[in-house]
C-alpha positions as CSV (number, residue, x, y, z in Angstrom):
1,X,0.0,0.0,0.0
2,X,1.4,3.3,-1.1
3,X,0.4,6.7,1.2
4,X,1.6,9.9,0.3
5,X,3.5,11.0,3.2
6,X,3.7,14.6,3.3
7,X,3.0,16.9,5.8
8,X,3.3,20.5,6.0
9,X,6.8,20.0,8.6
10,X,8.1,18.3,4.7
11,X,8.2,22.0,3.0
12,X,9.2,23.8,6.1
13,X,11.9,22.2,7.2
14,X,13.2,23.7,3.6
15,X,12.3,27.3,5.7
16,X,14.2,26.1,8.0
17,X,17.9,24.7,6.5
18,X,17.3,28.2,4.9
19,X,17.0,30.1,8.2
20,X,20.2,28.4,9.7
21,X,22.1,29.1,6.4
22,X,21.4,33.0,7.5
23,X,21.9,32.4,11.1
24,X,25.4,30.8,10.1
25,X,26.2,34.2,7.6
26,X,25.4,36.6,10.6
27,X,22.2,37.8,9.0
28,X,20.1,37.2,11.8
29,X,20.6,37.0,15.7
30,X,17.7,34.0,15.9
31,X,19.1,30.3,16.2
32,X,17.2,27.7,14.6
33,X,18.6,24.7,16.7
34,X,15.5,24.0,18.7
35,X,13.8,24.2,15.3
36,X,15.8,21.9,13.3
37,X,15.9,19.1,16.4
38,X,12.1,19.4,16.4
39,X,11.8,18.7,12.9
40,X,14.1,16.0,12.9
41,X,11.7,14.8,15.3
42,X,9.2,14.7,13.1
43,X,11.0,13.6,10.2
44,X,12.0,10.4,12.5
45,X,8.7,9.4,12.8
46,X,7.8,10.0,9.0
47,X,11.1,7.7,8.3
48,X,9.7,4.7,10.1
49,X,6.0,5.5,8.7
50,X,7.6,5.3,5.0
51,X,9.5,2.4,5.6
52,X,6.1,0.9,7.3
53,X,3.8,1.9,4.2
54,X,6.3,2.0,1.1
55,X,6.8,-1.1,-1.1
56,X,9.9,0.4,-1.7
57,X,13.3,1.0,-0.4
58,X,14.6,3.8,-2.8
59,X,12.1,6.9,-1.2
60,X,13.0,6.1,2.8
61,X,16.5,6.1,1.1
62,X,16.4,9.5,-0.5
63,X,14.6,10.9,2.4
64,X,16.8,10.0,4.7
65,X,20.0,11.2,2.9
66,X,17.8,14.4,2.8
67,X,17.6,14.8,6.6
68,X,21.0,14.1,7.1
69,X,22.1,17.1,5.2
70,X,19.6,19.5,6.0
71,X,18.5,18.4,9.5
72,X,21.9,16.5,10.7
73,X,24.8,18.4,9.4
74,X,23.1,21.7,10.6
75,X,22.4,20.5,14.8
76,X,25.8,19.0,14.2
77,X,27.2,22.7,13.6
78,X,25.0,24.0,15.4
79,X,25.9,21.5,18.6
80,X,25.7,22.8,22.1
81,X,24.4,26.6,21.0
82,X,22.0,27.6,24.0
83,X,18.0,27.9,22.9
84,X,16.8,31.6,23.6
85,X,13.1,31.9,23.8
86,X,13.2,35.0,21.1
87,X,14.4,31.8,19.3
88,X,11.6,30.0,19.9
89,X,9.1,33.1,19.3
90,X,11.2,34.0,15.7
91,X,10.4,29.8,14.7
92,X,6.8,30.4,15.9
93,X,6.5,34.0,13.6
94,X,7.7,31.7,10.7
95,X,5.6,29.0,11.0
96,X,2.7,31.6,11.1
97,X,4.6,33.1,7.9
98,X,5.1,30.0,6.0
99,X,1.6,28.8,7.2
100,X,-0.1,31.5,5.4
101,X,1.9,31.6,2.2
102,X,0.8,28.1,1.8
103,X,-2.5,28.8,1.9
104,X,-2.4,31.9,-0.6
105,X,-0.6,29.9,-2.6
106,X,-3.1,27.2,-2.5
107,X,-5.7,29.3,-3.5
108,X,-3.8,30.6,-6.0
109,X,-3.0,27.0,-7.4
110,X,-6.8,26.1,-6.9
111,X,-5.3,23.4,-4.7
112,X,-7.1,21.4,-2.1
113,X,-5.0,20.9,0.1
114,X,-2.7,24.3,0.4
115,X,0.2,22.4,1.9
116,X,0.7,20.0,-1.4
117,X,0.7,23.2,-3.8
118,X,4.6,22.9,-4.4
C-alpha cells in the first residue's frame, strides 16, 4: 500500500535549513537549533512511517539522505548553541509566515490541500 507521506513539517523544514544558512552568515541574531531538532523529530517518525507503508526502499532512502544534510549536518554545527526563547518566538512567527503563504498559494493554485501546492 502506497500513502503519500507529506506533511506541512516536509516544505518547512526547507524554511528552515534556509533560516540556519542566514543564522550561520550573521544575518540574523535568531538560532534555529531548537527548530531543526524538532523537525528531525518529526521527520524520524515520517522515516519509520515510510518504511512501514512503502513497497519500496529507494524513497525512505532518499529521504533519509535528505535529513541528514539539512536536519543532521546543521544540529551537528550548530551542537551545544543555548536555545533563547526569542528563538523560539522567531520559529513560531515563521511558521505563522510560511503557514499563510501556503494557503495563498493554495488558493492561487486552486489546490485542495494548500500544503501540497509545491
Amino acid at each position: 500500500m502506497k500513502v503519500e507521506l507529506i506533511t506541512f513539517t516536509y516544505f518547512f523544514s526547507y524554511w528552515i535549513f534556509v533560516w540556519f544558512i542566514v543564522y550561520k552568515l550573521g544575518w540574523t541574531k535568531y538560532n534555529p537549533y531548537g527548530w531543526l531538532v524538532l523537525g528531525l523529530v518529526f521527520d524520524f517518525f515520517a522515516f519509520f512511517l515510510m518504511l512501514f507503508y512503502r513497497n519500496d526502499f529507494l524513497n525512505p532512502f532518499l529521504f533519509g539522505l535528505l535529513q541528514f544534510f539539512i536536519k543532521i549536518i546543521p544540529i551537528g554545527v550548530l551542537w551545544g548553541s543555548s536555545i533563547r526563547w526569542r528563538d523560539i518566538y522567531a520559529g513560531l512567527g515563521l511558521l505563522v509566515i510560511y503557514l499563510i503563504t501556503m494557503v495563498v498559494l493554495g488558493r492561487l493554485f486552486s489546490s485542495r490541500n494548500p500544503y501540497m501546492s509545491f
